[in-house]
LUMSENU-390746 format. One line per field, with one value per residue: residue number from 0; residue in one letter; x, y, z of N, C-alpha, C, O in turn. Coordinates in Angstrom, 2 decimals, decimal comma. Each point is the difference from the previous one (the first is absolute). Example, Ala and Ser with C-alpha at 12.3 -4.5 7.8 and 13.67 -1.06 7.14 Angstrom:
k	[0|1]
r	[a|s]
n.xx	[13,19|-1,39]
n.yy	[-5,69|1,07]
n.zz	[7,80|-1,38]
ca.xx	[-0,89|0,82]
ca.yy	[1,19|1,19]
ca.zz	[0,00|0,06]
c.xx	[0,90|-0,77]
c.yy	[1,20|1,09]
c.zz	[0,00|0,73]
o.xx	[1,04|0,51]
o.yy	[-0,02|1,11]
o.zz	[0,66|0,17]
//
This chain:
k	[0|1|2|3|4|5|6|7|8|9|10|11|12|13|14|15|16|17|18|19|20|21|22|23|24|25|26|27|28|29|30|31|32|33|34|35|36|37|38|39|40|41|42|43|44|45|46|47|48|49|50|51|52|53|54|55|56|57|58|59|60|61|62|63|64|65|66|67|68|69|70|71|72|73|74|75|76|77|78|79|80|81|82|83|84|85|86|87|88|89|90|91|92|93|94|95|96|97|98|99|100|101|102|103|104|105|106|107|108|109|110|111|112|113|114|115|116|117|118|119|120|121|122|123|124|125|126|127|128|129|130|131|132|133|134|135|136|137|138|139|140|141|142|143|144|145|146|147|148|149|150|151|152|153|154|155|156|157|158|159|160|161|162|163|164|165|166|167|168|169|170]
r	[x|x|x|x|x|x|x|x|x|x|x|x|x|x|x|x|x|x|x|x|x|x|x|x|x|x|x|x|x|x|x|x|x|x|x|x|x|x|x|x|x|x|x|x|x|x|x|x|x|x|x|x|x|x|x|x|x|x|x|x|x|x|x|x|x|x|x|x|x|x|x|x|x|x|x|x|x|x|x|x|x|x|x|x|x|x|x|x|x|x|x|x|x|x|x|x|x|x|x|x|x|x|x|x|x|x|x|x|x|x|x|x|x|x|x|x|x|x|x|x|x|x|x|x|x|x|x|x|x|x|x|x|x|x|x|x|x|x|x|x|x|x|x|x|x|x|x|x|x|x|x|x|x|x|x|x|x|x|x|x|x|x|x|x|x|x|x|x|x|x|x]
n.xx	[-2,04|-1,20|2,01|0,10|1,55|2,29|1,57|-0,60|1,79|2,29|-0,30|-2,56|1,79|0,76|-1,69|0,19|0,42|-1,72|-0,42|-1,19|-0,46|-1,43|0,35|-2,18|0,52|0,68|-3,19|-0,31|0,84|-1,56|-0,93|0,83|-0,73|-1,76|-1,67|0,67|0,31|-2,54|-0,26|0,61|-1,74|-1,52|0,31|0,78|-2,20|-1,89|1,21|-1,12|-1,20|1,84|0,60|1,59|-0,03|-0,12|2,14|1,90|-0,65|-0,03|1,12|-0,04|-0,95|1,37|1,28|-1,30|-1,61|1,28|0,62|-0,64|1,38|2,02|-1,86|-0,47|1,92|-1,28|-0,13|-1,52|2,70|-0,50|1,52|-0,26|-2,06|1,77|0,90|-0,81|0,14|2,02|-0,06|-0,94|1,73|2,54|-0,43|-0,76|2,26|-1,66|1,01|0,60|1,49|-0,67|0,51|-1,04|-0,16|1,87|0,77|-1,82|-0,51|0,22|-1,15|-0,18|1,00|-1,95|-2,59|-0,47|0,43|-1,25|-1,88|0,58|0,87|-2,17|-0,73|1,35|-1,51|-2,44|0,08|-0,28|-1,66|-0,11|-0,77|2,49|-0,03|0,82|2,05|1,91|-0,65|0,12|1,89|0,28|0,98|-0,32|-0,70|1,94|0,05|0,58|-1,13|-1,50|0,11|0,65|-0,07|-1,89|0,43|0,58|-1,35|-0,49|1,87|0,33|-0,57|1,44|1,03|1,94|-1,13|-1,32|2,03|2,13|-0,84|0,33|2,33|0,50|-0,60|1,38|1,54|-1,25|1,36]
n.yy	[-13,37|0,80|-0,51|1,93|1,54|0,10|0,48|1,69|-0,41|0,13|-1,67|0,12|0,42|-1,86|-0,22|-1,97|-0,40|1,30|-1,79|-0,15|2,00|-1,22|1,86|-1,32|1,31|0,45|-0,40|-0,58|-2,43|-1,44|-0,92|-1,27|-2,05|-1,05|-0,54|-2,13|-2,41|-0,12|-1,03|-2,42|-0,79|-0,66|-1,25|-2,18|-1,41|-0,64|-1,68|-1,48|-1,56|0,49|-0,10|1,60|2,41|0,60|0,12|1,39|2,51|0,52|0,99|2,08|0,46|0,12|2,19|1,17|-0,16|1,14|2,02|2,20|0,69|1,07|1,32|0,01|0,78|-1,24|1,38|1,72|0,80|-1,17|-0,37|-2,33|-1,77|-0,72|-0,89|-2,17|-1,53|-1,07|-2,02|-1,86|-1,01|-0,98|-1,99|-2,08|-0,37|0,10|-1,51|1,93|-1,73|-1,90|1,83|-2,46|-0,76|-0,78|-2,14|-1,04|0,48|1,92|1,41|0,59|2,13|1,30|0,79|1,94|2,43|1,34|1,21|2,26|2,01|0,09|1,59|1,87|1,17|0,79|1,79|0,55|1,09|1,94|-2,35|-0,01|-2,62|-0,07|-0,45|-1,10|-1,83|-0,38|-0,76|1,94|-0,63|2,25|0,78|-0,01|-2,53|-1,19|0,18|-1,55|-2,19|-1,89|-0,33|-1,12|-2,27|-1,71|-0,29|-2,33|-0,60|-1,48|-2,27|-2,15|0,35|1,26|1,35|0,91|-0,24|1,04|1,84|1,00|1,15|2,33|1,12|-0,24|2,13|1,55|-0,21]
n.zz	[7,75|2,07|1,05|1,40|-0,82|0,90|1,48|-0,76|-1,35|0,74|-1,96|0,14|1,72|-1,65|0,62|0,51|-2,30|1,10|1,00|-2,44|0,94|-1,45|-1,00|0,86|-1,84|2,02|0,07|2,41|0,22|-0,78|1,48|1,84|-0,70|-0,43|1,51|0,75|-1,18|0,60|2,67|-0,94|-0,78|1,63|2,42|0,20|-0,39|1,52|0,25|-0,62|1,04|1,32|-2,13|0,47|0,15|-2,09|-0,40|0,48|0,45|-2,12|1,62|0,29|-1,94|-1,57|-0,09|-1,03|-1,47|-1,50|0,64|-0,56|-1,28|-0,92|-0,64|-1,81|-0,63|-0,12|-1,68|-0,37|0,34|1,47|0,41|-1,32|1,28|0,36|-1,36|-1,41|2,07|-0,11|-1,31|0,12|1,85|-0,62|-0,45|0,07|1,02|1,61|0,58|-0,49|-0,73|-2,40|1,35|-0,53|1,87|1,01|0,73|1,68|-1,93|0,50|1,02|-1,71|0,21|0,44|-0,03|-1,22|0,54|1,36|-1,56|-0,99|0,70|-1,19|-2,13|0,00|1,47|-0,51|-1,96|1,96|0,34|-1,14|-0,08|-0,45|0,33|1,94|-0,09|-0,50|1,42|2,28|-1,20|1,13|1,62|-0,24|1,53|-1,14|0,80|-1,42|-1,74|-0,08|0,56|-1,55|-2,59|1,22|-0,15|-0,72|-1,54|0,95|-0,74|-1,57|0,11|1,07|-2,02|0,14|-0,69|-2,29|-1,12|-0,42|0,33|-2,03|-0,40|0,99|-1,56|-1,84|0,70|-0,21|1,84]
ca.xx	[-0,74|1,06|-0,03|-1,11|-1,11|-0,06|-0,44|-1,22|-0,16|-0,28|-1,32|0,25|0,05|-1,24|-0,58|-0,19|-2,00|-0,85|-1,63|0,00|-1,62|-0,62|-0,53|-0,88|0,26|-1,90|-0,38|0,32|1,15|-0,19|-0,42|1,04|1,33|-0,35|-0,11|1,29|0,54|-0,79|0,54|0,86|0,43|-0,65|1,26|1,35|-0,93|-0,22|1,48|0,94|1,39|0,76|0,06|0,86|-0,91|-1,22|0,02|0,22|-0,76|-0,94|0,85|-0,99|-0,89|0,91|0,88|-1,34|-1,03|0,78|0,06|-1,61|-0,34|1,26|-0,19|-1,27|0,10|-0,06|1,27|1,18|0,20|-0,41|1,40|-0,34|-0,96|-0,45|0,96|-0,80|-0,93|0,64|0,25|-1,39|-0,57|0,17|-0,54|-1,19|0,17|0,06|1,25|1,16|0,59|-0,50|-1,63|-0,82|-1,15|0,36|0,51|-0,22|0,94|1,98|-0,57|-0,19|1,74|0,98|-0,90|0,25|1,55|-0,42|-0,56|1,22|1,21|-0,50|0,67|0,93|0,24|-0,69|0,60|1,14|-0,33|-1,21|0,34|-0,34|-1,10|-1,48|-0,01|-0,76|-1,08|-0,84|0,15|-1,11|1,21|0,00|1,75|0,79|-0,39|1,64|0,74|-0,75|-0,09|1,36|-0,47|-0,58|1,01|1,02|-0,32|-0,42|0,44|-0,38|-1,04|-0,55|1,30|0,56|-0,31|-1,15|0,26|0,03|-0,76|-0,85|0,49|-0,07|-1,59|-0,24|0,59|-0,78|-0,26]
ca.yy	[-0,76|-0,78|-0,95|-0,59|0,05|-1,60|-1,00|0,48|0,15|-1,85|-0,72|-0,56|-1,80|-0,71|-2,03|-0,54|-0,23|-1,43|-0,47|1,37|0,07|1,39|0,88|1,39|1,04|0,40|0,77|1,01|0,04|0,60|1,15|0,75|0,50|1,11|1,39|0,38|0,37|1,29|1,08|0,87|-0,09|1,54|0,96|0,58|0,77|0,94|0,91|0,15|-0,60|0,02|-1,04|-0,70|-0,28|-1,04|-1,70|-0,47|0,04|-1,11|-1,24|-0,01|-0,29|-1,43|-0,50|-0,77|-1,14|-1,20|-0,49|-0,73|-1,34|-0,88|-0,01|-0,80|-1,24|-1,18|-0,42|1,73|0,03|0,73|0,91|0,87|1,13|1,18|0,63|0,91|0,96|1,10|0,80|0,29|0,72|1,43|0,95|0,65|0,79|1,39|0,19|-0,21|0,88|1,10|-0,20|0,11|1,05|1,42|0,20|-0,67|-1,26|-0,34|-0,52|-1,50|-0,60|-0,47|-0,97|-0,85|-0,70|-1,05|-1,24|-0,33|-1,12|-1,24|-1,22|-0,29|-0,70|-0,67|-1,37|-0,78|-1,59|-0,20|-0,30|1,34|-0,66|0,31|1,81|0,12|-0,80|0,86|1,52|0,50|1,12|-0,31|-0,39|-1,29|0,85|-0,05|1,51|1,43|0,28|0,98|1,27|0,39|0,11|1,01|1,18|1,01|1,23|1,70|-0,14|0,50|0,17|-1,33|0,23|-0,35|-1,12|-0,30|0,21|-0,89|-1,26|-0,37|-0,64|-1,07|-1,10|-0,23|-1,62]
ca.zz	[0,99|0,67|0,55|0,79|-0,49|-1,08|0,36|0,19|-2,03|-0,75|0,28|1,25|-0,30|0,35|0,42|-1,56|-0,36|0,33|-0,29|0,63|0,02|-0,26|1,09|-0,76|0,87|0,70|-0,40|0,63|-0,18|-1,43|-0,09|0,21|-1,35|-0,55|0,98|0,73|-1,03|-0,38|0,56|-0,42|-1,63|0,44|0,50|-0,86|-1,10|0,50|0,48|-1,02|0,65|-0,98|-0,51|1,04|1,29|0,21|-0,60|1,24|0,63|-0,14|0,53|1,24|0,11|-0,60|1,47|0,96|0,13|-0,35|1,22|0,69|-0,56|0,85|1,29|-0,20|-0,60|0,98|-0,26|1,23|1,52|1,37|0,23|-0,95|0,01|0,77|-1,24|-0,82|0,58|0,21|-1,61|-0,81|1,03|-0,32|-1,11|0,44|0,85|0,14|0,82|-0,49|-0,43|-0,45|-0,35|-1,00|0,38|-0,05|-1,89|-1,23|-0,34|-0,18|1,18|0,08|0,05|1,28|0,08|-0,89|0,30|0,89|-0,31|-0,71|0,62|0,64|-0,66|0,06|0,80|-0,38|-0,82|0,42|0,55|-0,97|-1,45|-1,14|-0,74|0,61|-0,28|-1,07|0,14|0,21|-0,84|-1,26|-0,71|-2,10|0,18|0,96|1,03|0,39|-0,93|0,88|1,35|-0,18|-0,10|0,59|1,17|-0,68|0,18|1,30|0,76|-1,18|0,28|1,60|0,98|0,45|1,66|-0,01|-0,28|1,57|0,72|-0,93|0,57|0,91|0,52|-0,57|0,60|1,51|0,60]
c.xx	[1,01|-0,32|-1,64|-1,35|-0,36|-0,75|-1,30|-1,02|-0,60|-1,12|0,52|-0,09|-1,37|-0,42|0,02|-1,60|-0,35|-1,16|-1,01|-1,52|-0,37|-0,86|-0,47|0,02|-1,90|0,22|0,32|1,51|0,31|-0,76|0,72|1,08|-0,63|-0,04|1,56|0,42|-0,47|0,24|1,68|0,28|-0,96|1,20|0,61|-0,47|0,64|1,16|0,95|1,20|1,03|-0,03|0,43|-0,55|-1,25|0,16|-0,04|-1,28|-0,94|0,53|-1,06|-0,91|0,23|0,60|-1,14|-0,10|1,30|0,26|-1,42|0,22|0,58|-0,40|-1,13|0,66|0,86|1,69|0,96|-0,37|-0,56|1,38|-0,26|-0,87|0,38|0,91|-0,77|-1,06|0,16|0,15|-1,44|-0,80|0,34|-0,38|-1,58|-0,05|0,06|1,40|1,09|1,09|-0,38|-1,62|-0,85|-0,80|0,75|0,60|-0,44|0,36|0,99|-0,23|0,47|1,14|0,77|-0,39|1,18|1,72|-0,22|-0,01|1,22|0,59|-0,68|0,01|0,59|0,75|-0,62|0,85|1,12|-0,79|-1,17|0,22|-0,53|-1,19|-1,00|-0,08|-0,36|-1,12|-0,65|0,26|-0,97|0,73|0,51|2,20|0,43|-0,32|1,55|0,46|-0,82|1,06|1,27|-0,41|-0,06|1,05|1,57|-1,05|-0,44|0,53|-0,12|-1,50|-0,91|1,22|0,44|-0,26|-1,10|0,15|0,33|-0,85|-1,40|0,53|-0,06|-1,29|-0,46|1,37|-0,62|-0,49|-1,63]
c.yy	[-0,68|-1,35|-0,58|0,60|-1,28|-1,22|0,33|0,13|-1,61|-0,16|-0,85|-1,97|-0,35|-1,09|-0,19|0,01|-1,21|0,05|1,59|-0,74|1,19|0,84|0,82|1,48|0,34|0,78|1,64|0,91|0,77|1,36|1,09|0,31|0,53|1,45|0,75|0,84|1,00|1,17|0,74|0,11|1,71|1,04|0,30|0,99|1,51|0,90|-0,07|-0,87|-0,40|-1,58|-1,31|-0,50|-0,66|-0,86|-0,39|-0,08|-0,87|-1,85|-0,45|-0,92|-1,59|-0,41|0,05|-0,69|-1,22|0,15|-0,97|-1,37|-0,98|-0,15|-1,00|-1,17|-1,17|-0,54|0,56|-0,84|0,97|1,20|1,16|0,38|0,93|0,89|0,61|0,52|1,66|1,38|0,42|1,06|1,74|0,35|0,25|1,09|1,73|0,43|-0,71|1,17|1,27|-0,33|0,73|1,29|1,43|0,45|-0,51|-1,83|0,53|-0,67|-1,88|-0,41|-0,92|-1,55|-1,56|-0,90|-0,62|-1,58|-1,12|-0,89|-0,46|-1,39|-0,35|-1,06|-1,44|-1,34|-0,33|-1,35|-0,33|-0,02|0,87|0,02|0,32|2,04|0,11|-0,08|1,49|1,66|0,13|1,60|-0,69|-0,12|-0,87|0,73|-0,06|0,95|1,12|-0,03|0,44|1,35|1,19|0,48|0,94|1,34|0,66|1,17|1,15|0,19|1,77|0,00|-0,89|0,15|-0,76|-1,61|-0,71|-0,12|-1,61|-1,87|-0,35|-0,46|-1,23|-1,22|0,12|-0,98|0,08]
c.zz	[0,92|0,15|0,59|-1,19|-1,77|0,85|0,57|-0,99|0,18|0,26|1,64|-0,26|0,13|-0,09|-0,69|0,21|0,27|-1,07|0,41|0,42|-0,26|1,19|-0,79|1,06|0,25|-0,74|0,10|-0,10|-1,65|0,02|0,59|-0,48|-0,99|0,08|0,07|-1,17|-0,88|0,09|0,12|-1,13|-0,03|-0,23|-1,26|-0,96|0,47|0,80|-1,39|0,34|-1,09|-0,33|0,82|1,32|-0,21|-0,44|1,83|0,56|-0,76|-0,13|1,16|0,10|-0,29|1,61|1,26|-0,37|0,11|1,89|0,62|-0,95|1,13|1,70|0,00|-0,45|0,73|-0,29|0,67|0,84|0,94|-0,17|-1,36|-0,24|1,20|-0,38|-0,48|0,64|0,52|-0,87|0,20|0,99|-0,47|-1,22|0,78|1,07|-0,39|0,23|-0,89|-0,13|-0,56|0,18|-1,04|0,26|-0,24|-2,14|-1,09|-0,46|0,13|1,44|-0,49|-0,58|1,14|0,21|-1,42|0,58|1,09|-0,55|-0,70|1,31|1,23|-0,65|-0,11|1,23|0,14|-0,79|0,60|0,54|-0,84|-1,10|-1,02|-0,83|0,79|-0,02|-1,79|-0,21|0,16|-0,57|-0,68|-1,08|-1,75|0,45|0,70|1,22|1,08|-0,54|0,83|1,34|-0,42|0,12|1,00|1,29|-0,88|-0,21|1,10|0,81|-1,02|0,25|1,13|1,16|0,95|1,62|0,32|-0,27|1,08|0,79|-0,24|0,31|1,03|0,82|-0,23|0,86|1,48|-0,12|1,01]
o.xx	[0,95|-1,09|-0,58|-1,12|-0,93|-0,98|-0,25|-1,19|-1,08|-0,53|1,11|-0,70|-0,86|0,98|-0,07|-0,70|0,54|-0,18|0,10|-0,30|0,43|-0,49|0,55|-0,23|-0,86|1,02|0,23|0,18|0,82|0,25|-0,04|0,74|0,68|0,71|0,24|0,06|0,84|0,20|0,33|1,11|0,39|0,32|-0,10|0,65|0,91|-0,22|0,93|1,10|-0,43|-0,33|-0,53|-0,19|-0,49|-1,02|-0,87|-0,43|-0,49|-0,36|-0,32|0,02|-0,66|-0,30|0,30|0,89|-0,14|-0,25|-0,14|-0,72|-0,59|0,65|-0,17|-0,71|1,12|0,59|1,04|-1,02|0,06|-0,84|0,01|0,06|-0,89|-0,15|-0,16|-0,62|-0,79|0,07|-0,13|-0,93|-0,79|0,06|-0,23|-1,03|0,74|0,00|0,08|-0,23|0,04|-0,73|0,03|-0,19|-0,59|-0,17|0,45|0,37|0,68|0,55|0,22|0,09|0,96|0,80|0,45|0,32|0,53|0,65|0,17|-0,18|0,62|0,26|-0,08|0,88|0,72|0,26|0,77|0,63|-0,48|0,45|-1,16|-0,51|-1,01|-1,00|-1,03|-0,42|-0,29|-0,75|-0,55|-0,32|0,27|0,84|-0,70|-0,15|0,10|0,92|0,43|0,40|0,38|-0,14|0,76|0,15|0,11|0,36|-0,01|-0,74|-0,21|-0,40|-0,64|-0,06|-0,68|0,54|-0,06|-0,97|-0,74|-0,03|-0,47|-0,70|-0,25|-0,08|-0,85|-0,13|0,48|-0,81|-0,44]
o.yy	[-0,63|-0,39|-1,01|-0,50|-0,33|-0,63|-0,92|0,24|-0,54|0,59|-0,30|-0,71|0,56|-0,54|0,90|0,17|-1,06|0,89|0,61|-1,16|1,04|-0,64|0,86|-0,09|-0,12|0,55|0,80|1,22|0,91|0,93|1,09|0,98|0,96|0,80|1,17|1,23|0,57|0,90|1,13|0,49|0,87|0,78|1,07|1,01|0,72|1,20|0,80|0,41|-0,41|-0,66|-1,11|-1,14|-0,59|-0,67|-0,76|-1,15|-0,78|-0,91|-1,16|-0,69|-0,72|-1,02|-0,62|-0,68|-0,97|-1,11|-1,15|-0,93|-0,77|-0,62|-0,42|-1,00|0,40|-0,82|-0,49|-0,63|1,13|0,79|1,23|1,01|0,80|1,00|1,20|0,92|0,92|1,20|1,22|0,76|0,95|1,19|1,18|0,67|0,52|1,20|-1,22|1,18|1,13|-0,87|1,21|0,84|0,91|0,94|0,13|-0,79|-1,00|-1,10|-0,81|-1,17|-0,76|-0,92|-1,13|-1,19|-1,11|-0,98|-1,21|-1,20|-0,24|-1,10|-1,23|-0,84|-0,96|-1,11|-0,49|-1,06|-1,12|0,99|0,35|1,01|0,21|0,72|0,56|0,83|0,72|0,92|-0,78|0,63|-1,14|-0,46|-0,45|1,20|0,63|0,46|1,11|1,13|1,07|0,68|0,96|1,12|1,21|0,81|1,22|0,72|1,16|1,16|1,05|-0,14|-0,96|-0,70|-0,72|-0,62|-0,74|-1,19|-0,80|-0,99|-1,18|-0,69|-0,48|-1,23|-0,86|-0,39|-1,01]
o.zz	[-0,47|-0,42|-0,40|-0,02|-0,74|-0,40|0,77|0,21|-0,24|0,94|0,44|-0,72|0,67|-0,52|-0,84|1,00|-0,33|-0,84|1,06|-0,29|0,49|0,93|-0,69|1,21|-0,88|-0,43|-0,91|-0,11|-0,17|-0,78|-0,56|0,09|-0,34|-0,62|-0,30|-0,05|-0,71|-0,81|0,38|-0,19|-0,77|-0,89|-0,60|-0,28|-0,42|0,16|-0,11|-0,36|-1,08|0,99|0,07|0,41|0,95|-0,10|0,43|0,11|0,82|-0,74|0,24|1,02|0,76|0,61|1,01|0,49|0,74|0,45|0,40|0,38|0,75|0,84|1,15|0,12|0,33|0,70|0,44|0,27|-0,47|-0,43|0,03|-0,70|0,26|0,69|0,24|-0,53|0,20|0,24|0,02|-0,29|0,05|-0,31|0,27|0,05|-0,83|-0,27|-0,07|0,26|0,48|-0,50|-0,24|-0,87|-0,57|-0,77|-1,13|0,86|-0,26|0,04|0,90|-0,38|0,15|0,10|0,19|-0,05|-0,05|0,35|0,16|0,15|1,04|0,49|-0,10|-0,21|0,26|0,45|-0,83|0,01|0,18|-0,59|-0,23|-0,49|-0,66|0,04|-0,38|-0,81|-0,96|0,33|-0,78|-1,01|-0,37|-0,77|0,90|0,21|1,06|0,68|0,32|0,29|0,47|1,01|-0,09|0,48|0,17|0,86|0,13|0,66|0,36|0,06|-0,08|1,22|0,36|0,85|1,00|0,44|0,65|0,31|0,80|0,24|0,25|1,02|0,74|0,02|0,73|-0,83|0,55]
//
């Protein structure tokens, strides 16, 4: 691993913890994470996805709602809902890199590393305590965004990564 891809490994800096408030996730909002998560726990059934790739691709459905959370909650800054608005616009978008419509869930690799180093960007001014708050993921949710980012280029390649960062530094 080189240099930029260590320092790309590290967990991202973060606030110390405030005072949390709870945030019940909408009805609706649950129900879309249901559905979401159905329909690909379907896929993998049904393509046979290798072990690996679906711990990632059913990340999906945990890295929506925990954005739609951070965007509703009164504690995010204006800079960082539109961070995570950003994240939530490309996973619901017809138009991506990989699109869902032409491969399926692997369709939602790309969706998931978006979401990754939006958070990533996110906990630089948002207390790690209001991102825990709203995880609904059975893992650390700081070991996912490691995780996730050191594997992204075996993932979906380093062209498709790039590309993935660079959308997220447009001003």
């Amino acid at each position: 691993m080189n240099e930029e891809e260590q320092k790309n490994a590290q967990p991202p800096v973060v606030r110390p913890a405030t005072e949390l408030v709870p945030i019940v996730l909408p009805e609706k909002h649950q129900r879309f994470y249901d559905k979401l998560r159905a329909k690909i726990e379907a896929f993998i059934r049904e393509k046979g996805v290798n072990e690996k790739a679906a711990s990632y691709i059913l990340l999906a459905p945990d890295l929506f709602v925990l954005l739609a959370r951070l965007m509703l909650d009164k504690r995010v800054g204006i800079q960082s809902k539109a961070i995570a608005g950003l994240a939530v616009a490309y996973f619901i978008s017809p138009i991506d890199f990989i699109p869902e419509a032409l491969i399926g869930g692997m369709g939602l690799l790309d969706d998931v590393i978006l979401a990754v180093y939006a958070l990533r960007r996110i906990l630089v001014e948002v207390d790690e305590a209001v991102v825990r708050e709203h995880w609904n993921g059975e893992q650390d949710v700081l070991g996912v965004i490691t995780r996730v980012i050191t594997d992204a280029d075996n993932l979906v390649g380093q062209k498709i990564v790039t590309k993935l960062k660079d959308l997220l530094l447009r001003k």
